[in-house]
N, C-alpha and C positions, 0 to 999 in steps of 0.2 A: 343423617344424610346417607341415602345409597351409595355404594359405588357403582360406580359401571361394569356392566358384559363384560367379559373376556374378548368380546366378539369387536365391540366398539372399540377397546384396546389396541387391539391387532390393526384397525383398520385407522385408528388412529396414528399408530408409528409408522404403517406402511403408508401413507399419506404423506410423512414429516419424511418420511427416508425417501419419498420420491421428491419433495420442494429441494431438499439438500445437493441430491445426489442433479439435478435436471440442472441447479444453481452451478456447481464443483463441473458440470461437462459441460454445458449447452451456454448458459447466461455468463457465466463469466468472462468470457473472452469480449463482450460487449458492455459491462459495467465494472465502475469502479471500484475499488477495494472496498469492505464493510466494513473493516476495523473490528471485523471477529478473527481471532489469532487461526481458528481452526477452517475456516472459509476461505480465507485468506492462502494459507497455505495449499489448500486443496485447487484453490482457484490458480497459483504461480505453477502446480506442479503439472508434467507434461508426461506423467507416464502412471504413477499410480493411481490419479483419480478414478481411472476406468475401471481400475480393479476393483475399486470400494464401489462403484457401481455396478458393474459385475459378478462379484461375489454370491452377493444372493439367487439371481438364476440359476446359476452352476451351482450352487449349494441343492438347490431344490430339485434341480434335474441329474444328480448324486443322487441322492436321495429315492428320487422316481424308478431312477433306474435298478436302486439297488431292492426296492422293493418288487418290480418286477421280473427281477432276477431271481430273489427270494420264492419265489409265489410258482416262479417254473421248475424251482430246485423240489418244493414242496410236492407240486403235481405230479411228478415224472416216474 
């Protein structure tokens, strides 16, 4: 059996981490509990969900930035 891409991977978790994260801000306040311990919690709390959906943009535009910082420190 192959495994899969790296590619499919990535696009795979980013997929599951946006069902999660869309469920934890957006749907929860409109259905009922799932009786996943980890949903659940994410779905009662009123202040760090955003963060765990957040993280990752600000992670990447870190990241962005630091490499375009980089790349001017190089040039100059």
């Amino acid at each position: 059996m192959e495994l899969p891409d790296k590619g499919h991977i990535i696009i795979l978790f980013t997929s599951l981490f946006f069902v999660v994260a869309s469920y934890a801000v957006l749907f929860s306040a409109f259905l009922p509990p799932t009786g996943v311990y980890v949903l659940d919690i994410l779905a009662q709390d009123t202040h760090y969900k955003y963060f765990a959906l957040f993280i990752i943009p600000t992670g990447a535009y870190f990241v962005i930035a630091n490499w375009v910082g980089w790349q001017y420190y190089q040039n100059s």
